[in-house]
VMD Tcl script that draws the C-alpha trace (Angstrom):
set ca {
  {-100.11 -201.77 14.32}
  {-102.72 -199.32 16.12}
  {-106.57 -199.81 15.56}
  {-108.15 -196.81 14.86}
  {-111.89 -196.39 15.15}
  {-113.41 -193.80 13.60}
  {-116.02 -191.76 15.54}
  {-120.23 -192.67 15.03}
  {-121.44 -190.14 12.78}
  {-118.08 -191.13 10.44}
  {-119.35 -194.88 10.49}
  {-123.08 -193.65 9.97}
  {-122.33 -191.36 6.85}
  {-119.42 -193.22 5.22}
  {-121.47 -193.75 2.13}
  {-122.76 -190.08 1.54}
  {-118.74 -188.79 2.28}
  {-117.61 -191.59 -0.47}
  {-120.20 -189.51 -2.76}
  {-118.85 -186.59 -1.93}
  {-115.31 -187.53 -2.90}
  {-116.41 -189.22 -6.08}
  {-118.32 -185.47 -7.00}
  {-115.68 -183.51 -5.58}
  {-113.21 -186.10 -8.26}
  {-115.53 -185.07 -11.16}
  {-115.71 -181.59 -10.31}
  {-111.46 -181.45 -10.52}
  {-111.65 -183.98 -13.75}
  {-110.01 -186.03 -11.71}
  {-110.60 -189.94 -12.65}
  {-112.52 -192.04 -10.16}
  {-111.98 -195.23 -12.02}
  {-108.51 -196.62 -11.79}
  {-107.45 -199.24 -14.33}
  {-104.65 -199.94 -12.48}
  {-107.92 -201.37 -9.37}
  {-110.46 -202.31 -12.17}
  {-108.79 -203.88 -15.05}
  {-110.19 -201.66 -17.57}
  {-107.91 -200.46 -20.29}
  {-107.74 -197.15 -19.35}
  {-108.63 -194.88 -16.16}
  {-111.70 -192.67 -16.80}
  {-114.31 -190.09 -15.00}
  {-117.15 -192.14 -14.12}
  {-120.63 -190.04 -13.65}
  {-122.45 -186.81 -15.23}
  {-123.66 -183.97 -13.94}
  {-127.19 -182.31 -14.89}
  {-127.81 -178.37 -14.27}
  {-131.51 -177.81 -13.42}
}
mol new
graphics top color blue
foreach p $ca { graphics top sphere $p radius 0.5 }
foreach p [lrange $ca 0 end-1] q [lrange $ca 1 end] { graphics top cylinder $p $q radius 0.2 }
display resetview
């Protein structure tokens, strides 16, 4: 098993690149929800996006 460590600025923005994903998801109506990891009864597209 190899450690990996990930560099600083990874570590420093992981939250704003998990937002990313999770807009990049809804963008390609892709689900971000899994049932399968939440228990819900279905997987769905969590989010909405405004247009100013």
């Amino acid at each position: 098993c190899e450690i990996v460590i990930p560099d600083p600025i990874i570590i420093e923005y992981k939250e704003a690149l998990i937002f990313a994903l999770l807009g990049a998801l809804y963008m390609a109506d892709q689900p971000s929800c899994l049932s399968s990891v939440t228990g819900a009864s279905r997987d769905n597209i969590g989010g909405m996006l405004f247009k100013v």
